[in-house]
C-alpha positions in Angstrom: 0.0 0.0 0.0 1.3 3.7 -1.1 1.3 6.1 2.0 0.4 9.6 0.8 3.6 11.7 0.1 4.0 14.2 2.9 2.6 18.2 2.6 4.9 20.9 2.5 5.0 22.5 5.6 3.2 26.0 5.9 6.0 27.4 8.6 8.2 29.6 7.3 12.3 28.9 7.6 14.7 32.2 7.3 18.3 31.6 7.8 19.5 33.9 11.2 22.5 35.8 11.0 24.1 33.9 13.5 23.9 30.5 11.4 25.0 32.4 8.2 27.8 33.8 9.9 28.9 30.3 11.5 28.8 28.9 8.0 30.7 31.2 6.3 33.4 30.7 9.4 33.3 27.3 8.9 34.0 27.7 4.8 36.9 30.2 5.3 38.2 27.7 8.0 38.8 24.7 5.7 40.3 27.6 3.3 37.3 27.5 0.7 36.9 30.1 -1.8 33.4 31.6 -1.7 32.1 32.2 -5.4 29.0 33.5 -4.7 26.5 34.4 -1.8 22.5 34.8 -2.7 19.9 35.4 -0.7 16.4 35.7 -1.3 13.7 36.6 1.2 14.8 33.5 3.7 16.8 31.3 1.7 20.4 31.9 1.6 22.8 29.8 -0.7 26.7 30.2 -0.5 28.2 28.5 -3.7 32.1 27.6 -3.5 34.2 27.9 -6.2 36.4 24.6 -6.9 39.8 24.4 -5.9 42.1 23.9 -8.9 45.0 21.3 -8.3 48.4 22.1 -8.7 49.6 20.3 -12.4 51.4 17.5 -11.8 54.9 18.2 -12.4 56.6 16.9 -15.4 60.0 15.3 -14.2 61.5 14.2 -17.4 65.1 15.0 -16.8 65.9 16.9 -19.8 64.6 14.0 -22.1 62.4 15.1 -25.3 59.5 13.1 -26.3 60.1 10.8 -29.3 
């Protein structure tokens, strides 16, 4: 038997200052670039950028390719 899927909820959610502020700690902590920070009415979305890794090395001791 299929339960009914669950109603949105009615209450209202609006990120505090405190928890946005806490986040954004937490991001600059483990050294994260922040891309981009939207907010809109009580939604708040911080997008990271990607960390690029460092090219590997070419250790070819002077040797041209064939």
């Amino acid at each position: 038997m299929d339960a009914p899927a669950p109603q949105p909820s009615q209450r209202r959610v609006r990120a505090s200052e405190k928890a946005v502020t806490a986040a954004l700690r937490a991001i600059r902590n483990a050294g994260l670039p922040v891309d981009r920070l939207s907010v809109s009415g009580g939604q708040v979305e911080i997008h990271i950028s990607g960390i690029e890794p460092e090219p590997a090395s070419q250790n070819d001791d002077g040797l041209k390719d064939w």
